[in-house]
BAFI-320463 format. One line per field, with one value per residue: y, x, z of N, C-alpha, C, CB in turn; residue number from 1. Coordinates in Angstrom, 1 decimal. Glycine has a CB too. Layout:
! residues N
npy	c(Y | ...)
npx	c(X | ...)
npz	c(Z | ...)
capy	c(Y | ...)
capx	c(X | ...)
capz	c(Z | ...)
cpy	c(Y | ...)
cpx	c(X | ...)
cpz	c(Z | ...)
cbpy	c(Y | ...)
cbpx	c(X | ...)
cbpz	c(Z | ...)
num	c(NUM | ...)
! end
This chain:
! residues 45
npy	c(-1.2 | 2.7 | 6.1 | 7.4 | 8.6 | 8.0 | 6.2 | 4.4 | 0.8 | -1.1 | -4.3 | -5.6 | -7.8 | -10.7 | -14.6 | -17.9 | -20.9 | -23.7 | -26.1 | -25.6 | -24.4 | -21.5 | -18.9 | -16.8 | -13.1 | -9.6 | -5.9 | -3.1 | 0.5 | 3.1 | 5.1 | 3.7 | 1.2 | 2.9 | 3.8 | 1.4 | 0.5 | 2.0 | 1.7 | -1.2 | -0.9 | 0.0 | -1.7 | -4.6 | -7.6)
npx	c(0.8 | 0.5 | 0.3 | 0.5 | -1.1 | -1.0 | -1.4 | 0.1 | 0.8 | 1.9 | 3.7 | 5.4 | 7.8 | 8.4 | 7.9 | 8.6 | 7.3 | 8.2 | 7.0 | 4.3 | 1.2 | 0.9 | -0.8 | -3.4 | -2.9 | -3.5 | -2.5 | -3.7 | -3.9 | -4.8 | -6.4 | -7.5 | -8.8 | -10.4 | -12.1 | -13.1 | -14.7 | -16.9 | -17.7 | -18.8 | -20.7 | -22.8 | -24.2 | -25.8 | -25.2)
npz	c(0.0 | -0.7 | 0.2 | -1.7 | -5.0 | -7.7 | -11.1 | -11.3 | -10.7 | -7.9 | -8.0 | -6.1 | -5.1 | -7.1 | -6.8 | -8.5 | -7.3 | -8.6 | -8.3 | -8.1 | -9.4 | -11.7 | -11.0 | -12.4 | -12.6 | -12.1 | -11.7 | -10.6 | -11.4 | -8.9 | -9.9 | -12.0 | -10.6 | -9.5 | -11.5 | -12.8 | -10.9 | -10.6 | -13.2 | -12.4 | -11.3 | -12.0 | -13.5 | -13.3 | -11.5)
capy	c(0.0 | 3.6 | 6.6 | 7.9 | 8.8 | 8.0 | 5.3 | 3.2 | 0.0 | -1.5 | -5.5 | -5.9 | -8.5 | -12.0 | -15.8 | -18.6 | -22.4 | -24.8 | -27.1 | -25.1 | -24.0 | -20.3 | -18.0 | -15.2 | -12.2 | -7.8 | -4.7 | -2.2 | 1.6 | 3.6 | 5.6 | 2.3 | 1.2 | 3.8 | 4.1 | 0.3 | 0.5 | 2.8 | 0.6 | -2.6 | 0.0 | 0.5 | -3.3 | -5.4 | -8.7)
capx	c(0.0 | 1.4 | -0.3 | 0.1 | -2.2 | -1.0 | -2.3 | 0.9 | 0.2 | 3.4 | 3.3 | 6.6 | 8.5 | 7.1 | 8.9 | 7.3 | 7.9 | 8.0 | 5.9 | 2.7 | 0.7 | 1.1 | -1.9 | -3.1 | -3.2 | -3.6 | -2.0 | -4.6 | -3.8 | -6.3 | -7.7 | -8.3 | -9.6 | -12.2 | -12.9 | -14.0 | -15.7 | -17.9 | -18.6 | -19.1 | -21.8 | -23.9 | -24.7 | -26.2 | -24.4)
capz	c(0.0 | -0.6 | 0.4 | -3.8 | -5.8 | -8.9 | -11.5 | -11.2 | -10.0 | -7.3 | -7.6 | -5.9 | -6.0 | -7.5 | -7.2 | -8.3 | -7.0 | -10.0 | -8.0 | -7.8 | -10.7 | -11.9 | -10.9 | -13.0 | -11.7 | -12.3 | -11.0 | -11.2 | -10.9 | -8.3 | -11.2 | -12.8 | -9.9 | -9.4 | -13.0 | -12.3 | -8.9 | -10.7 | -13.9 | -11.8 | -10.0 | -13.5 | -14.3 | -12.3 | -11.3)
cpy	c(1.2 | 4.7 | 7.8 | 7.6 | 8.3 | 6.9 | 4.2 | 2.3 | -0.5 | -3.0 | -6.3 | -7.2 | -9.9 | -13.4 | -16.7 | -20.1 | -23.2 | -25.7 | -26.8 | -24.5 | -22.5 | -19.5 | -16.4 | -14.2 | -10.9 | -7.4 | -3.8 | -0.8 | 2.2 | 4.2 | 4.4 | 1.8 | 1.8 | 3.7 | 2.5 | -0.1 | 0.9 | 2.1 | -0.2 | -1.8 | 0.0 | -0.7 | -4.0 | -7.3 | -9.9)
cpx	c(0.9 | -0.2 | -0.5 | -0.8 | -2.3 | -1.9 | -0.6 | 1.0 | 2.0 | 2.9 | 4.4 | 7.0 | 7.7 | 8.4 | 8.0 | 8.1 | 7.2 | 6.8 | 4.5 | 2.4 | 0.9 | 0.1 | -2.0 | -3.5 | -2.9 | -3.2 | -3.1 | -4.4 | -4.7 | -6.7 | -8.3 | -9.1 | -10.5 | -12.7 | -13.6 | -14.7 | -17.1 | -18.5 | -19.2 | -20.3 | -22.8 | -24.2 | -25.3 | -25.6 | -25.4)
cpz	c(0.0 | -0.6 | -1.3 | -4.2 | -7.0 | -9.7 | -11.9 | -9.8 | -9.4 | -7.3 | -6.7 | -6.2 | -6.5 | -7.8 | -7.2 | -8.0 | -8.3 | -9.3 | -7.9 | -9.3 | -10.4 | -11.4 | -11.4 | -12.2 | -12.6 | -11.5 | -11.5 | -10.5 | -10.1 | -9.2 | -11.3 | -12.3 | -9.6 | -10.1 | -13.3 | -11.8 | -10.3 | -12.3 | -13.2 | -11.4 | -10.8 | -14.1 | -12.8 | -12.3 | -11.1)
cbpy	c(0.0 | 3.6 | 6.9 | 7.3 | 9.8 | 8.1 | 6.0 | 3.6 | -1.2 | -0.8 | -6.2 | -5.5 | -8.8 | -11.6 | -16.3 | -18.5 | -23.2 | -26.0 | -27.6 | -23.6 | -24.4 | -20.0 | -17.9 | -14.8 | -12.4 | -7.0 | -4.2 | -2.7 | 2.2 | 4.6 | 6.0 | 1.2 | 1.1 | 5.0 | 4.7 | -0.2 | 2.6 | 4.4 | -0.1 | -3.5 | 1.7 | 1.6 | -4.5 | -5.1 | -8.4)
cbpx	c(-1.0 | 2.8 | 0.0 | 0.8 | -2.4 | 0.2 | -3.6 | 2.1 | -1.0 | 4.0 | 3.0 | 7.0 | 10.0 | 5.8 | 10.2 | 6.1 | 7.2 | 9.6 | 6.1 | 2.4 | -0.9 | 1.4 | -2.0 | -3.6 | -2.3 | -4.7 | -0.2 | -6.1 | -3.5 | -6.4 | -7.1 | -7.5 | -9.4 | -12.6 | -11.7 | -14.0 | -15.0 | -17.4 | -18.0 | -18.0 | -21.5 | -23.2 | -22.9 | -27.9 | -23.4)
cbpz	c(1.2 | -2.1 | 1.8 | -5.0 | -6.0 | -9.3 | -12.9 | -11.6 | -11.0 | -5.6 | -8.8 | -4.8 | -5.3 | -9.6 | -6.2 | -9.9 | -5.2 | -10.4 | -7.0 | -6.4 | -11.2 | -13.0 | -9.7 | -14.2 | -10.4 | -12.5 | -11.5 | -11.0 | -11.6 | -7.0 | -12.9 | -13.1 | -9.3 | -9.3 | -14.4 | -12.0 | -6.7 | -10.6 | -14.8 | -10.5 | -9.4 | -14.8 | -15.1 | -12.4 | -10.3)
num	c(1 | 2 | 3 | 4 | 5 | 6 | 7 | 8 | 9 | 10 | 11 | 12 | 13 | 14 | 15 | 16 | 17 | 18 | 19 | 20 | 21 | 22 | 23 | 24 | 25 | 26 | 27 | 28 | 29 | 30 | 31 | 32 | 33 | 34 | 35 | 36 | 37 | 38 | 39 | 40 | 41 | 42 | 43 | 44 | 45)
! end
């Protein structure tokens, strides 16, 4: 967590063990994130 604003996402660092499967995964900037929040808000699930 950083108290920044910006819209760069921090995923630091990442190691992966051969023996486990890979999991996908996103970095999502807080813009991005809001500008999501607030679609997901205008559909109904």
């Amino acid at each position: 967590m950083s108290h920044s604003v910006d819209n760069i996402p921090h995923t630091g660092g990442t190691r992966y063990d051969s023996m486990y499967a890979k999991i996908p995964a996103v970095a999502v900037g807080l813009h991005d994130a809001d500008w999501l929040a607030a679609e997901l808000e205008k559909i109904s699930l």
